[in-house]
C-alpha positions in Angstrom: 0.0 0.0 0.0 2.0 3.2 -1.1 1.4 6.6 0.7 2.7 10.0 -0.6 5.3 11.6 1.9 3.1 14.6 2.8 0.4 12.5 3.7 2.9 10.4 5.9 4.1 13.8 7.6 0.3 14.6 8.1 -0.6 11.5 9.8 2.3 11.0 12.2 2.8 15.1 12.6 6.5 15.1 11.3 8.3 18.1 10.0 9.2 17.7 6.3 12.0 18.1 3.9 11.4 17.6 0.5 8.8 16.5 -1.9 5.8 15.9 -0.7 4.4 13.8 -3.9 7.5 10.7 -3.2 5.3 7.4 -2.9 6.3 5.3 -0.5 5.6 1.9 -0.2 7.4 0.1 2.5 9.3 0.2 5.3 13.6 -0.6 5.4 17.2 -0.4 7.7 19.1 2.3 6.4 21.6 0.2 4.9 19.1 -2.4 2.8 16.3 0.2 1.7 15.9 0.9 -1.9 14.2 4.1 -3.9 9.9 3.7 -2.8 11.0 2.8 0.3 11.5 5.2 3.8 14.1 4.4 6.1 14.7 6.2 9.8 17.8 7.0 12.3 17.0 7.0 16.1 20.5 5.4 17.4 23.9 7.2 16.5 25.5 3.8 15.8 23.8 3.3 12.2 25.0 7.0 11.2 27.4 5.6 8.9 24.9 4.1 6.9 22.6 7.7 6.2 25.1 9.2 3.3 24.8 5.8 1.7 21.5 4.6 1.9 19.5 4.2 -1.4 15.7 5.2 0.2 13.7 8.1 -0.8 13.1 9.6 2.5 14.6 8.9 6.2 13.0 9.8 9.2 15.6 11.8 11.6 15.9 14.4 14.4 16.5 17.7 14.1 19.9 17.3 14.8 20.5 14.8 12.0 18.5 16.3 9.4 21.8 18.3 7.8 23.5 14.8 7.2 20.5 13.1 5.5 21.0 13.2 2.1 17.6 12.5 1.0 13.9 14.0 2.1 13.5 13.6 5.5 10.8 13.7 8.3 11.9 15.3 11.0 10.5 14.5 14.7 11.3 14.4 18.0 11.0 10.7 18.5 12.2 9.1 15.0 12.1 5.8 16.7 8.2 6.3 17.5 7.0 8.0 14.0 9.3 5.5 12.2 6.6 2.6 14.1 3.4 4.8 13.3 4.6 4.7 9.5 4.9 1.0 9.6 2.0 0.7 10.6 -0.1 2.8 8.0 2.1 0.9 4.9 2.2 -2.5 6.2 -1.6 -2.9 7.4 -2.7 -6.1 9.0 -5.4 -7.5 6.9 -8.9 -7.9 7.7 -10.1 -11.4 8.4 -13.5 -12.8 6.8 -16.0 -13.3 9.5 -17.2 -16.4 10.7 -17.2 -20.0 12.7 -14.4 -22.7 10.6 -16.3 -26.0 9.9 -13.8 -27.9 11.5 -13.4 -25.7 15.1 -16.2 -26.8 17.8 -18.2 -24.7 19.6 -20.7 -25.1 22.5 -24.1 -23.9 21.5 -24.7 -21.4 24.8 -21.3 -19.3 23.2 -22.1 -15.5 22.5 -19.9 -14.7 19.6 -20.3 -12.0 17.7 -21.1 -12.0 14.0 -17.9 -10.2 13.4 -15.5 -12.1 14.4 -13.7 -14.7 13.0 -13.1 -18.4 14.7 -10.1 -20.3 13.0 -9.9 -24.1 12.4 -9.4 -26.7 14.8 -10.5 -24.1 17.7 -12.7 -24.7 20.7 -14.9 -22.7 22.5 -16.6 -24.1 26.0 -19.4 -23.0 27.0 -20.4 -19.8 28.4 -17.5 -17.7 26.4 -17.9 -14.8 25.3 -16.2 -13.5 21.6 -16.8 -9.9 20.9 -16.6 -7.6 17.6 -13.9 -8.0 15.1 -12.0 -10.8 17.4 -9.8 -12.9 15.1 -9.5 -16.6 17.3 -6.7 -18.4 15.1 -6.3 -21.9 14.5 -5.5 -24.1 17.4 -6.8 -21.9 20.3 -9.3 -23.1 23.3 -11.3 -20.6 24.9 -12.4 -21.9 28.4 -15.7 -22.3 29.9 -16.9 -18.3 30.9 -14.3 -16.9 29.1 -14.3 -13.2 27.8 -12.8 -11.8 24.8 -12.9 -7.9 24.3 -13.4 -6.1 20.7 -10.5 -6.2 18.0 -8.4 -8.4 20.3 -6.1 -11.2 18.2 -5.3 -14.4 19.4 -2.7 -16.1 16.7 -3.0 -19.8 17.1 -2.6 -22.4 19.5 -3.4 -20.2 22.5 -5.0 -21.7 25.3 -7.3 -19.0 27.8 -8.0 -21.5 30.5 -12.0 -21.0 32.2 -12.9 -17.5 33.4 -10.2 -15.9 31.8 -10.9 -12.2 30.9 -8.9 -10.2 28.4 -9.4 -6.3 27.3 -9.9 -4.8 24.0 -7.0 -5.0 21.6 -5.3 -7.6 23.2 -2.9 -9.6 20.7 -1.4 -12.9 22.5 0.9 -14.9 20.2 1.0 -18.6 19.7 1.2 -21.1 22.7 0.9 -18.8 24.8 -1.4 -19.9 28.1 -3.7 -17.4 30.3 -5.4 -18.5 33.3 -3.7 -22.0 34.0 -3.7 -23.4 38.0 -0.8 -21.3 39.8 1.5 -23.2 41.9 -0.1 -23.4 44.8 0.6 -26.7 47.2 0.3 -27.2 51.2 2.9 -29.5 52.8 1.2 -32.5 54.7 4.3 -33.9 56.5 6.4 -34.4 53.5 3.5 -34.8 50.8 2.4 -32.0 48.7 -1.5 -31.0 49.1 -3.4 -29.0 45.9 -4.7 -25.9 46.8 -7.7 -25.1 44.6 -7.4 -21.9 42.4 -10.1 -19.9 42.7 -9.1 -16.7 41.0 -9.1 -15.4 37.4 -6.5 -14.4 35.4 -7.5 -10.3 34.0 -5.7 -8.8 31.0 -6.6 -5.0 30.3 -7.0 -3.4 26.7 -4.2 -2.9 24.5 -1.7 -5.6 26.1 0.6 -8.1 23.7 1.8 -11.2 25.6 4.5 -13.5 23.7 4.5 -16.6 22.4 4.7 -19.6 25.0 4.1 -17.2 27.9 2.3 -18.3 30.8 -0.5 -16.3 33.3 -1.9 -18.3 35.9 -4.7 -17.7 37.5 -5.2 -16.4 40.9 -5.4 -18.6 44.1 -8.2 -16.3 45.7 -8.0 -13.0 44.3 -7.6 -12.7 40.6 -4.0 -12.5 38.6 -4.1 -8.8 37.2 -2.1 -7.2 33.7 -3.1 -3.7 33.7 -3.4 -2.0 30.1 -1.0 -1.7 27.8 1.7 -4.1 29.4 3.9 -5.7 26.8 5.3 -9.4 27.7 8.0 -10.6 25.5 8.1 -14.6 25.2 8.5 -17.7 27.7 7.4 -15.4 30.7 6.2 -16.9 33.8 3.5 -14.6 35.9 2.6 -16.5 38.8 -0.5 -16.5 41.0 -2.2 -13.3 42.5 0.6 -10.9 40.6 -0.5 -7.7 39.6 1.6 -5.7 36.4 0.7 -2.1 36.3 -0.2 0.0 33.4 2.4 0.4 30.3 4.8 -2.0 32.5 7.6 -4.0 29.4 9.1 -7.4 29.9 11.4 -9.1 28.2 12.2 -12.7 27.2 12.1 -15.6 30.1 11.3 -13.0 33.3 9.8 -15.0 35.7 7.6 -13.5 38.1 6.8 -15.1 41.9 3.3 -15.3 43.4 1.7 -12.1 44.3 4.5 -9.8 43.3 3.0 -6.2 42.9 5.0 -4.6 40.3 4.0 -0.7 39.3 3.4 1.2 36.5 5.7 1.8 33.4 8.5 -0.2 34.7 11.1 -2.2 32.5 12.4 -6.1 33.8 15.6 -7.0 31.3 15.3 -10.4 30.1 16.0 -13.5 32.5 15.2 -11.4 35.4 14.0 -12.9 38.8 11.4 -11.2 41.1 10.6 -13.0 44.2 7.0 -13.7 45.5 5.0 -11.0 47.9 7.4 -8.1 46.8 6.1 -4.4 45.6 8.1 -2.9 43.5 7.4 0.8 42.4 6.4 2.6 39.5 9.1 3.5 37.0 11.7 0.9 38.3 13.9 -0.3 35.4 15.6 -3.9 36.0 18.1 -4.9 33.8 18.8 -8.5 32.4 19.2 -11.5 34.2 18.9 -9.5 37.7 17.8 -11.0 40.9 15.0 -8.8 42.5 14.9 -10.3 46.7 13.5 -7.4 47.9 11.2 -4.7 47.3 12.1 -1.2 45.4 10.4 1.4 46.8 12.2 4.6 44.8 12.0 4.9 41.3 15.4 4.1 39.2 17.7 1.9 37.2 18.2 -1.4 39.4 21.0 -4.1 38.9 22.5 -7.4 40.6 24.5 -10.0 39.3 28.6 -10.7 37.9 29.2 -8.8 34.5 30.6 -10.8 32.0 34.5 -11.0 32.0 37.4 -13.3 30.7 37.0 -16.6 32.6 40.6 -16.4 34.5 39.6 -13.2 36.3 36.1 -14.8 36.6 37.7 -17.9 38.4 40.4 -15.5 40.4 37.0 -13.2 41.4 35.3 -16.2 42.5 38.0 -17.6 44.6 38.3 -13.9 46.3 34.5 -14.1 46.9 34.8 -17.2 49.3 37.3 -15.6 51.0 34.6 -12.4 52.1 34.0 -13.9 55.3 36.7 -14.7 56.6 38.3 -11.1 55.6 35.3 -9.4 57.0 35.9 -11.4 60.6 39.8 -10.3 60.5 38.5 -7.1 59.9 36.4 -6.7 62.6 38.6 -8.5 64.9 41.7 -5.4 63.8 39.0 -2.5 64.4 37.9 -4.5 67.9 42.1 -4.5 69.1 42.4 -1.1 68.0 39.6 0.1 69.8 39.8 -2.2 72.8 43.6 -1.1 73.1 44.7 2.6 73.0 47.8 1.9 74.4 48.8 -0.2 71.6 48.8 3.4 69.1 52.5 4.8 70.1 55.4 3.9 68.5 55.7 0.6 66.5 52.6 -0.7 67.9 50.6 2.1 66.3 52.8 1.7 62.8 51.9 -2.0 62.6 48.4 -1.4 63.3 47.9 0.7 60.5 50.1 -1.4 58.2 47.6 -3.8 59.2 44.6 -2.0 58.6 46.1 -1.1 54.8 47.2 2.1 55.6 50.8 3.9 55.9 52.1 6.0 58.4 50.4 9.5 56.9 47.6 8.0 56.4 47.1 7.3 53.1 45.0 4.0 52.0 46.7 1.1 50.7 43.2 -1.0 50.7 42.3 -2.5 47.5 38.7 -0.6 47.5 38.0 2.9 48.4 34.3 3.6 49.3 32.3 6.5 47.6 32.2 7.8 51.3 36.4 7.8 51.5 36.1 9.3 47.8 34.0 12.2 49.2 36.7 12.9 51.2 39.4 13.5 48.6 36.8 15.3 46.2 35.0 18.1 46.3 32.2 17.7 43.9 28.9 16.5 44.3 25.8 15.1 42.7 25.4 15.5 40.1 29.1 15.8 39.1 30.7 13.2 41.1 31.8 11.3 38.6 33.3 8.2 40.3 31.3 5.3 42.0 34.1 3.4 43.5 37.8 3.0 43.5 38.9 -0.4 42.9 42.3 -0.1 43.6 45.1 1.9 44.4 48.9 1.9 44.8 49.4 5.2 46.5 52.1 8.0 44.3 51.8 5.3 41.3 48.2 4.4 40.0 44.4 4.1 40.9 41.8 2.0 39.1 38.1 3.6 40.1 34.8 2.5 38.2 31.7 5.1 37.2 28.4 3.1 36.4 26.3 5.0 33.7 22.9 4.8 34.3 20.0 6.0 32.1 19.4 8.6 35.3 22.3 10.6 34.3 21.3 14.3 34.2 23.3 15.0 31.0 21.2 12.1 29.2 18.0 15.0 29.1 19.8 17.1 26.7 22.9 14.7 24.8 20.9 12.8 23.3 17.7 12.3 25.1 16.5 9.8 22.0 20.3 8.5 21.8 21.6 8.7 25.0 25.5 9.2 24.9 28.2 10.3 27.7 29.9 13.4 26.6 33.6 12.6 26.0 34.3 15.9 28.0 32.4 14.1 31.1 34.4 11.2 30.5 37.7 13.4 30.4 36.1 14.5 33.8 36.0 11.8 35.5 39.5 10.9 34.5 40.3 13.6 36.2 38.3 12.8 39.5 40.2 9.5 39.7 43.8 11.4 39.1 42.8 13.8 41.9 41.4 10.9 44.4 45.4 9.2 43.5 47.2 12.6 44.1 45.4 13.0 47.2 45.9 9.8 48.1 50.3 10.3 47.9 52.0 10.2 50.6 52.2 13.7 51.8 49.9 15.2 50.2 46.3 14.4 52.3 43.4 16.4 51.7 42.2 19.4 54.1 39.6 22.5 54.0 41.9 24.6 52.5 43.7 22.3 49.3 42.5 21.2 46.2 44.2 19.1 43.2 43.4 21.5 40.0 42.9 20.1 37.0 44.6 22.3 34.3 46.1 20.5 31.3 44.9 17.8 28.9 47.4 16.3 25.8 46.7 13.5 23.2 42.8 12.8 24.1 41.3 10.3 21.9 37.4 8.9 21.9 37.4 4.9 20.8 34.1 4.1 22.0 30.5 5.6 22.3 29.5 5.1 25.9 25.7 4.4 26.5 23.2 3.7 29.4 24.3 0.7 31.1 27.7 0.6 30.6 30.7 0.6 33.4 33.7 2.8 32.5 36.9 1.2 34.4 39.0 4.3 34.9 42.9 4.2 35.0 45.1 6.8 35.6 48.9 6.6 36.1 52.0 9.0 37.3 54.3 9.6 35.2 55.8 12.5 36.6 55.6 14.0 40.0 56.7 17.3 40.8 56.2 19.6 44.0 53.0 21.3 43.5 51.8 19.3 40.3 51.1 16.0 38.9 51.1 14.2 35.2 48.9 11.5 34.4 48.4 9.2 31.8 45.0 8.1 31.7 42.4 5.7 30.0 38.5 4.9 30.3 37.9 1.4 29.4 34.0 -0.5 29.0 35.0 -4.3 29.8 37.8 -5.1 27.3 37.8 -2.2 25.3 39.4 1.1 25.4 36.2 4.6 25.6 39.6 7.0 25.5 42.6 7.9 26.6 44.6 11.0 27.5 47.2 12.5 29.2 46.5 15.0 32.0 47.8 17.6 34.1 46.9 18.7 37.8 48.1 21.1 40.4 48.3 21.2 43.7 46.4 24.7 44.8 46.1 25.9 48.6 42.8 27.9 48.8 43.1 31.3 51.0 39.8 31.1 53.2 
């Protein structure tokens, strides 16, 4: 079905550049499109293909439009308009009405004379199919089941009795709604049925993926508010409740009467434990463990990043050690407190050998809190720029980490539809970590009235675009010390590879206060 550009501007109110009269007929990537067809760029990485591609128009930012070389649409979400224009060229098309010869239906049903019951499908008794429902080949509808108006069911889905789904509701094949939860009493070693009771209630406008399974609730009913998204193989178990415009991806599983909020996003392979709340606008990423509840809005992680197996296997063997080091630990703060006579003279310089620290006080432990960081920095939310220190060899080199999270403040206005860390920000926190290891020389501790100044970059270079969820490892180096300044070399790393690199230059600067 081909549309003239204008009309495609009018419809998903885009700004345009060009000819109005282009026909368009499809939809394509960037770098496979050909002349009839329109095209759009809404992540920086697929940049390189805009000078090259071979469609007739591109939908782009504002900020892109310059580079496009054909007619463009301009908007403020390409990604969404590009979606909207799928949608008018690539239609789904209407389904002839009616009841398949072959599907078997119970003759106290109420289905309406518009929709459309596939072969091989059953309907129980009691169900209810409204307007312009398509039931695909393969499906069972349950005994007192309801179907809302326009909602698609593809094949081979199963709503188990009582089930109720919205209008607009699209639920892909083998998927299954309204199946017993896992609910089972313990009768000295034997497991004991519990009979469930509930319903499982999907609201209008939600798409659940293939294989996916909702159970019903034990007492009260299992709830998907409207517009949730469900990617495929999820588990929802009994009595959870998904609020409104909530996205999950692939093989989340969700506990028994798990309360999760509104417009939240669960990565795929995520966990949430049973009886847990969790609030609105909470965003999990993949394959976290959720054993609590979240009660503040934000970006929410748990789990090992993936890393080369030797340091995997080195980290793992550090890990069993925890306990122990935690318990010599304590044990060292206990003596030192217990025994102020033991801080004079040797005693007090092996203590703090001990403890990881030299005799001016500068740490020699292998991890430097964000508190201890504070302490060696001045700035503050939102330009503290380092997390964690990982390491340090005090006068020689530091390694500190700085987690990017989609809550960054600069993400609002660089890009807010392709989120990027400035390289200047990155340079930044460089510089942080080059301070925290000057500070952190002997001789040179911090106070009220000194700071490190950072006053001299040479031979920065960007290798890497550095998003949302990505940790920078950052590594700086002396290679020259002098009284009253400092020269770095310095690199920002993502896992393996290298974000950029420079050389910097601090001095030392007593305030007059």
């Amino acid at each position: 079905m081909a549309w003239r550009l204008g009309e495609l501007a009018d419809r998903v109110g885009a700004g345009l550049i060009g000819d109005p009269d282009i026909e368009i007929d499809s939809v394509a990537s960037l770098q496979h499109a050909r002349p009839g067809t329109i095209s759009f760029l809404a992540n920086c990485r697929y940049k390189q293909y805009l000078k090259q591609t071979r469609a007739s128009a591109v939908i782009v930012s504002r900020e892109d439009v310059d580079e496009c070389p054909t007619a463009a649409l301009i908007s403020n979400n390409p990604y969404l308009a590009f979606a909207k224009v799928a949608v008018l060229l690539h239609p789904q098309p209407p389904e002839p009405p009616g009841i398949h010869p072959t599907s078997v239906v119970a003759p106290n049903c109420n289905i309406d004379a518009t929709a459309t019951i596939g072969a091989q499908t059953v309907v129980e008794a009691g169900a209810v199919i409204g307007p312009h429902v398509f039931v695909g080949p393969g499906c069972i509808i349950g005994r007192g089941c309801k179907v809302g108006e326009s909602s698609r069911l593809i094949a081979r889905v199963t709503l188990c009795n009582r089930s109720v789904l919205g209008r607009r509701v699209i639920v892909h094949p083998g998927a299954v709604i309204g199946s017993d939860g896992f609910g089972l009493a313990n009768d000295n070693g034997a497991w004991f049925k519990i009979p469930q009771r509930g319903r499982a209630v999907i609201g209008d406008d939600v798409e659940i993926g293939a294989n996916t399974t909702i159970d019903c609730g034990t007492l009260e009913d299992t709830v998907v508010e409207e517009g949730v998204k469900l990617d495929n193989q999820i588990q929802i178990a009994h009595n959870v409740r998904i609020g409104a415009h909530t996205a999950m991806a692939g093989c989340v599983g969700v506990a028994g009467s798990a309360r999760i909020g509104r417009h939240c996003t669960i990565g795929g392979a995520a966990g949430i434990e049973g009886h847990l709340d969790i609030a609105d606008h909470v965003h999990i990423t993949g394959m976290s463990k959720v054993s609590k509840s979240i009660t503040r809005p934000g970006t929410y992680t748990s789990g090992t990043p993936l890393e080369p197996n030797g340091r995997w296997l080195k980290n793992s063997v550090r890990f069993r050690n925890l306990d122990e080091l935690a318990r010599k630990i304590a044990a060292l703060e206990k003596k030192l407190k217990d025994s102020p006579q033991a801080v004079a003279g040797r005693s007090f310089s092996a203590a703090r050998q001990a403890a990881g620290l030299s005799n001016d006080g500068v740490a020699h432990l292998e991890m430097i809190s964000i508190r201890e960081v504070m302490k060696y920095l001045p700035h503050r939310y939102p330009f503290l720029l380092i997390d964690r220190v990982l390491d340090c060899r005090p006068g020689e080199w530091l390694t500190a980490v700085k987690n990017v999270t989609m809550n960054e403040p600069f993400f609002q206005g660089h890009f807010p539809q392709s989120p990027l860390m400035p390289g200047v920000l990155i340079l930044e926190a460089l510089a942080q970590a080059a301070g925290v290891l000057a500070f952190n020389t002997p001789g040179h501790r911090p106070n009220n009235n000194s700071l490190y100044l950072f006053v001299g970059i040479d031979k920065a270079r960007f290798k890497r675009l550095v998003e949302p969820g990505d940790q920078l490892t950052l590594h700086v180096q002396f290679t020259r010390k002098r009284n009253g300044y400092g020269l770095f070399h310095a690199t920002a790393k993502v896992g393996d590879e290298l974000a950029a690199s420079a050389d910097l230059m601090c001095v030392f600067k007593e305030l007059n206060r």
